[in-house]
C-alpha positions in Angstrom: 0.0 0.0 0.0 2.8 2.2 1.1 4.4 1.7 -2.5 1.1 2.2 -3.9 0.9 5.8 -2.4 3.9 6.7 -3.8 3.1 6.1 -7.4 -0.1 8.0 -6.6 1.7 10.9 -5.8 4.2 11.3 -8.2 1.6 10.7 -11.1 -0.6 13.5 -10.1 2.0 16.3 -9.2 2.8 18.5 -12.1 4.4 22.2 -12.6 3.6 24.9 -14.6 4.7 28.9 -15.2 1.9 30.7 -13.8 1.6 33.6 -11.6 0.3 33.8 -7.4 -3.5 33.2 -7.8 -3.4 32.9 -11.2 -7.2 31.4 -11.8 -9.1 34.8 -9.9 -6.5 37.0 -11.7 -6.6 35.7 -15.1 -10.6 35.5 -14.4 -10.7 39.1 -13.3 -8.8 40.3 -16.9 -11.6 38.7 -18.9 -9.5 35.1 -19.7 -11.2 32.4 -19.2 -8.9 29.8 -17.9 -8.7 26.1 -18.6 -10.8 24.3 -16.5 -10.6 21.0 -17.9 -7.6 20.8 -18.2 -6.2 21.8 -14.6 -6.5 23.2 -11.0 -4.0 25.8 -9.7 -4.3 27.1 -6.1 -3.2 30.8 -5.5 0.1 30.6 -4.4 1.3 27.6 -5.9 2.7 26.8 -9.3 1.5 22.8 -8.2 -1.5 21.9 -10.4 -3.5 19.0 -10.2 -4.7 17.9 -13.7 -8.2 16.2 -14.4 -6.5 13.1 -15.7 -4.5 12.7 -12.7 -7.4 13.1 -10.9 -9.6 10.4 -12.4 -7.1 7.8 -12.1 -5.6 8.9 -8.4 -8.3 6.3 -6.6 -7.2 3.5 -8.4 -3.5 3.5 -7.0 -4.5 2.2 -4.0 -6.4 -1.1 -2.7 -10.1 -0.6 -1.8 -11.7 -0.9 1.3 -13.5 -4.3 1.6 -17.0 -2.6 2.6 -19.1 -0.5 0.3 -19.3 2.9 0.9 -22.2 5.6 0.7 -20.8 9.0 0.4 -23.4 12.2 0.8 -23.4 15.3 -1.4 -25.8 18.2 0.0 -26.6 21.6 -1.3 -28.7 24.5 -0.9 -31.8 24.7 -2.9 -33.3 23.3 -6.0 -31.7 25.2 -8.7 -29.5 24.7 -12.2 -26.4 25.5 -10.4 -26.6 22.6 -8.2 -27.8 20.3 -10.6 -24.0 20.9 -12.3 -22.3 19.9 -8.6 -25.1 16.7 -9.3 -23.6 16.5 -12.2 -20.0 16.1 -11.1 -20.5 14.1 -8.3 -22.6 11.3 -9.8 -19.2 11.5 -12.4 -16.9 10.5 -9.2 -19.0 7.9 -8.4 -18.9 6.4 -12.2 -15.2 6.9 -12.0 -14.8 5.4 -8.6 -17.1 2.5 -9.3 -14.8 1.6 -12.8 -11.9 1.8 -10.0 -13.4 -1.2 -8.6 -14.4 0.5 -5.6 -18.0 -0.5 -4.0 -19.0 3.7 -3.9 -22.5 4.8 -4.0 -22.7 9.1 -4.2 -25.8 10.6 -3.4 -26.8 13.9 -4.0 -29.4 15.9 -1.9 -30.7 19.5 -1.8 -33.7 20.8 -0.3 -36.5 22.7 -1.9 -35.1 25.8 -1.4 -32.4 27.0 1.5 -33.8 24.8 4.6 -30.8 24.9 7.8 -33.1 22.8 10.0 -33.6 20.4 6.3 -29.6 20.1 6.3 -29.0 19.3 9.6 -31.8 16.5 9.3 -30.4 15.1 6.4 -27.2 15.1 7.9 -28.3 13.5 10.9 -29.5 10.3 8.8 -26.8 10.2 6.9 -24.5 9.7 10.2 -27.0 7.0 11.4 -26.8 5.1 8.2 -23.1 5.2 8.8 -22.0 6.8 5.4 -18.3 7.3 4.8 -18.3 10.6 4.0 -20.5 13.6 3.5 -19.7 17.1 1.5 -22.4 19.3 2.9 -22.7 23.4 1.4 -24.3 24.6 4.8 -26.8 27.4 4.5 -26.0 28.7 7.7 -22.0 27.9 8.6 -22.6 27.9 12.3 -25.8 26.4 13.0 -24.0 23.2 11.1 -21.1 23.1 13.6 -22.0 20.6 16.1 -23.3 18.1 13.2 -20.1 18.6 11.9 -18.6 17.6 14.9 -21.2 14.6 15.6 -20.1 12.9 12.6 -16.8 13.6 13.1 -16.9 12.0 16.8 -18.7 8.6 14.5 -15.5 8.7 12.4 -17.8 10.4 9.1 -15.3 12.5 7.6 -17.1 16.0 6.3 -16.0 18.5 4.0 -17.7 22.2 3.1 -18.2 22.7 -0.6 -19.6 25.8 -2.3 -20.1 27.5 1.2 -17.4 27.0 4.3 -17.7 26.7 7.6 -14.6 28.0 9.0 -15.1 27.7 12.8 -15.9 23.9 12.7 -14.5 21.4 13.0 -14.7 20.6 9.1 -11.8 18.8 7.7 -11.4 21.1 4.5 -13.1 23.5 1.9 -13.4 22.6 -2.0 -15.1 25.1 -3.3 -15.0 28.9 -4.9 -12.6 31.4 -2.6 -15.9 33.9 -2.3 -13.8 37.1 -1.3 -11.6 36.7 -4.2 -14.9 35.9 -6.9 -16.2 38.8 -4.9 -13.3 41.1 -6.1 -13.3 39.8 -9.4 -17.2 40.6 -9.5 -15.7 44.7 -8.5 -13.3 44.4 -11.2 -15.8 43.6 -13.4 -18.2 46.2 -12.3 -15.4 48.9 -12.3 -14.7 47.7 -16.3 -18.1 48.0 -17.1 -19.0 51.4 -15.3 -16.0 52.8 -17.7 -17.4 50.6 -21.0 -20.5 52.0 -20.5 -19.8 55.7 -19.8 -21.1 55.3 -16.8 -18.4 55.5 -14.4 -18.6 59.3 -12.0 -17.7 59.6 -8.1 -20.0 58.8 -5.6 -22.5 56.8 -8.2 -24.5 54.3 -6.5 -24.8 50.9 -6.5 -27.1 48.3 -5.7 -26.3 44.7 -4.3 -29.4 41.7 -4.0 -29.1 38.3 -2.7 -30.3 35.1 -1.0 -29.0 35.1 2.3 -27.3 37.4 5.1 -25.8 34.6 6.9 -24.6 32.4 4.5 -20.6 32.4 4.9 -20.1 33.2 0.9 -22.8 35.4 0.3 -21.0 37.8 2.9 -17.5 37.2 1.6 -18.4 38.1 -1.8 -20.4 41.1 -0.8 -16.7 42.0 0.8 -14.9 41.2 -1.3 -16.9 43.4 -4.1 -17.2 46.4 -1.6 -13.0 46.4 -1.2 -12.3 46.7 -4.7 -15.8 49.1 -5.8 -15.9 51.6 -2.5 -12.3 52.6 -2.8 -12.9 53.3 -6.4 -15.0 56.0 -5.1 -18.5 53.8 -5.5 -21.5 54.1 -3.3 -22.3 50.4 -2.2 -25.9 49.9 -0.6 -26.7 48.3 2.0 -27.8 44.9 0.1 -31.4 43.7 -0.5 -32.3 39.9 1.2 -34.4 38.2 -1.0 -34.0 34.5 1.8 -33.9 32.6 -1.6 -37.0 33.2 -3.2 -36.4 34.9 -7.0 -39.8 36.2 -6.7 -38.9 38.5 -4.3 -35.7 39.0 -5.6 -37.6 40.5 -8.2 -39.7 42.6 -5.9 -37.2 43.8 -4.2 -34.6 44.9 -7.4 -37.9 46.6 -8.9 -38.1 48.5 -5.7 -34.4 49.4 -5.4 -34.5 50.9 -9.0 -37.5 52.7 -8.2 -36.3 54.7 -4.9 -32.6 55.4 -6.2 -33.3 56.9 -9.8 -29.5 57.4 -10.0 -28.5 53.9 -9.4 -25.4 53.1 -12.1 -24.9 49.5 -11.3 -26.1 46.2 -9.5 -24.6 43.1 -8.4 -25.9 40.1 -8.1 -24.7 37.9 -5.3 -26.7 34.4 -6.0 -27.1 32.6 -9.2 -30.7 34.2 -9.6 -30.3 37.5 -8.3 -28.2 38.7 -11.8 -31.6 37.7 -13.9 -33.7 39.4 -11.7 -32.0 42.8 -11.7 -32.0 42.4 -15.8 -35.3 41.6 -15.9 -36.3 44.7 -13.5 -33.9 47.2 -15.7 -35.1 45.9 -18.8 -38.9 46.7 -17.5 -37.6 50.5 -16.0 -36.2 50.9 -19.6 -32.7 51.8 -18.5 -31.0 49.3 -20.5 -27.4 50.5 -21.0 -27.9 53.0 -17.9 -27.4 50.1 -15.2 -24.1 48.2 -15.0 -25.2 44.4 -14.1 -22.8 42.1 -13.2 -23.8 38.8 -11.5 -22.5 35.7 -10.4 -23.4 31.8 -11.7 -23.2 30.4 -15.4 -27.5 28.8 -15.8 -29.5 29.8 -19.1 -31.0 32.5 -17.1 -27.7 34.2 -16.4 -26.5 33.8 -20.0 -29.3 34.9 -21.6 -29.3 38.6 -20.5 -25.4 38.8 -21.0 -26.5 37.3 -25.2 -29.2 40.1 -24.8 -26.4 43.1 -23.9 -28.5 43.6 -20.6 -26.5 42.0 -17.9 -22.6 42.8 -18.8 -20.9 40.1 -16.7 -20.9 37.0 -14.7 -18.6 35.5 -12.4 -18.9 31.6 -13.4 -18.5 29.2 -10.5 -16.9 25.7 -11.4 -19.1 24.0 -9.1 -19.2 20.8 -11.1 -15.3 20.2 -9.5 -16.9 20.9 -6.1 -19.1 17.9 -6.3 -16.4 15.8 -8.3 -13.4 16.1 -6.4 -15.2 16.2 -3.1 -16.7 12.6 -4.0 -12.9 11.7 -4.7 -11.5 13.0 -1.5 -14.0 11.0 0.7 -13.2 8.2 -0.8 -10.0 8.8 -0.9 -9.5 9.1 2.9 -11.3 5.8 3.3 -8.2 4.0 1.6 -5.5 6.1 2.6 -6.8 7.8 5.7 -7.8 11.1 6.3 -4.9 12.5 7.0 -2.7 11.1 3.8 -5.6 12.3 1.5 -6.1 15.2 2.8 -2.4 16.4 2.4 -2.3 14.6 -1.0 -5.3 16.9 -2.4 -4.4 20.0 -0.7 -0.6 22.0 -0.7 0.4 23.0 2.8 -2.1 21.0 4.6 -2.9 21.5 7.6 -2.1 25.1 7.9 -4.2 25.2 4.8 -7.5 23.5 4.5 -9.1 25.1 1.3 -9.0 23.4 -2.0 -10.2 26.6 -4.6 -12.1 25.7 -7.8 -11.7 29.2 -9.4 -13.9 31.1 -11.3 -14.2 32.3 -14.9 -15.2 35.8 -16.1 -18.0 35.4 -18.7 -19.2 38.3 -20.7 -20.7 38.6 -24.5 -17.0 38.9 -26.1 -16.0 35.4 -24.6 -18.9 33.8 -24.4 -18.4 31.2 -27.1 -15.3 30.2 -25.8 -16.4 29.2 -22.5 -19.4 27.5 -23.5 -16.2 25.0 -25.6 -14.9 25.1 -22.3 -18.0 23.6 -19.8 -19.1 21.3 -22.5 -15.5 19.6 -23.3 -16.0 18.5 -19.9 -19.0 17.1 -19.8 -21.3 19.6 -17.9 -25.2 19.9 -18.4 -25.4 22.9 -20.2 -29.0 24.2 -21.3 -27.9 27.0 -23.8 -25.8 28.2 -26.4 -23.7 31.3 -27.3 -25.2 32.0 -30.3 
């Protein structure tokens, strides 16, 4: 086994010239990077290729018992049908590894803490071997956490950490840094657009004012737009329901006649402040930039109403969280967890990046999420 590990390891470390954070920069100048083909984490010039990936779980014997590993989100929506997507993928992979793996994939209706925590709680007295959970709210989830921990369940945060758990890492989007990247963005746009002047206002909607990466993006945005001499409002909580969200943009736009821009922090926020400009009839005189890469976010950007969106790669969230449960079954937790992630355990975040979309490389990126297999419901055309 020992042997084993060693052949693991040298097969799936690679180098490459790239600069400190180089998938959030290069996202934030407009490139869209190369998702498919490999991971880089800011600060390293490690990466981890796909390839490697696939084949990682398959240097090493498997365990003798099946295993049922647990994959929960938020809310019924597009963006977690793509972490579905990629987690049902590791469990193909893992299953053609000869592993006995069953991933299961759960989300409630819409954001449900007191859902998550059930969910959880029957997945620790089924005895699964692992569960990646994207807790709505990151502290009401910490003694779960730390219930399955104490039944020897490992658990991992994905899309949406829970830093003051007990959790034994992060794969998911660095939310501060998107967050910038979404004020770049916004700051490139105001200018585009002629629509950049001090003290302009802008607006900010989303779906939750607890959840850990909601506020972290929110941040992150205000650090890079407010010293650029921006007026940031005080956002607009819409507790998940794009109805509302609706409601609510409508209403902003209506009591700040001067607002120059919006942001939109959840996957349906961005549509809903397009579809609320494009009703006020101040398309071109509102800066949208949003987050999340669904049909209804592309669809304004084809339509010149929204002018960017911070794509998530959520589908690696689900995939290579799958991999690293089963992963520390063979190995242990410890030996994955510092296989998957440089510097572990002074550093316990695995980030999947982001991609800036907008009109001009729209196409490109659409080559991008459907060479690797991703449910995608539209086109760039």
């Amino acid at each position: 086994m020992t042997e084993e590990k060693k052949v693991g390891r040298r097969a799936f470390i690679g180098t490459v010239a790239g600069t400190i954070g180089g998938l959030v920069v290069g996202a934030a100048a407009g490139w869209v990077a190369k998702p498919a083909e490999r991971i880089q984490l800011p600060g390293e010039t490690v990466t981890r290729t796909v390839t490697e990936m696939r084949t990682v779980t398959a240097t090493a014997p498997a365990p003798t018992k099946p295993m049922k590993i647990g994959v929960i989100g938020k809310s019924v929506h597009p963006y977690w049908s793509v972490v579905d997507k990629g987690s049902a993928k590791a469990g193909e992979e893992l299953k053609k590894a000869g592993l006995d793996v069953t991933v299961s994939f759960w989300v409630p209706y819409k954001e449900d803490v007191p859902a998550q925590l059930k969910t959880m709680d029957s997945y620790i007295a089924e005895g699964y071997a692992g569960i990646a959970v994207a807790p709505s709210d990151p502290d009401a989830i910490i003694p779960i956490i730390r219930k399955a921990l104490d039944a020897r369940i490992p658990v991992i945060t994905i899309d949406t950490d829970a830093p003051n758990s007990d959790r034994l890492a992060y794969l998911g989007t660095d939310n501060y840094m998107a967050g910038r990247a979404a004020g770049e963005a916004m700051l490139e746009a105001l200018k585009k657009m002629g629509l950049a002047k001090p003290g302009g206002k802008i607006a900010m909607g989303t779906g939750s004012l607890t959840a850990r990466n909601s506020l972290e993006r929110m941040q992150g945005f205000r650090d890079v737009v407010e010293p650029a001499g921006y007026t940031v409002l005080e956002p607009v909580n819409d507790n998940e329901d794009a109805a509302k969200a609706l409601e609510l943009a409508a209403a902003t736009l209506a009591a700040n006649p001067d607002l120059i821009g919006a942001f939109g922090v959840y996957a349906y926020n961005g549509p809903a402040w397009a579809r609320a400009v494009e009703e006020a009839g101040k398309v071109g005189k509102i800066a949208i930039v949003e987050f999340d890469a669904t049909k209804e976010n592309i669809e304004p950007i084809k339509a010149g109403i929204v002018y960017a969106t911070v794509a998530q790669r959520q589908y690696f969230m689900g995939y290579y969280g799958a991999k690293l449960l089963a992963l520390m079954n063979q190995w242990g937790w410890e030996s994955a967890l510092r296989f998957y992630i440089p510097r572990y355990p002074s550093n316990k975040i695995f980030d999947t990046g982001v991609d800036i979309v907008k009109k001009e490389n729209l196409k490109a990126y659409y080559e991008e999420v459907v060479g690797r297999g991703e449910p995608v419901d539209w086109t760039p055309d």
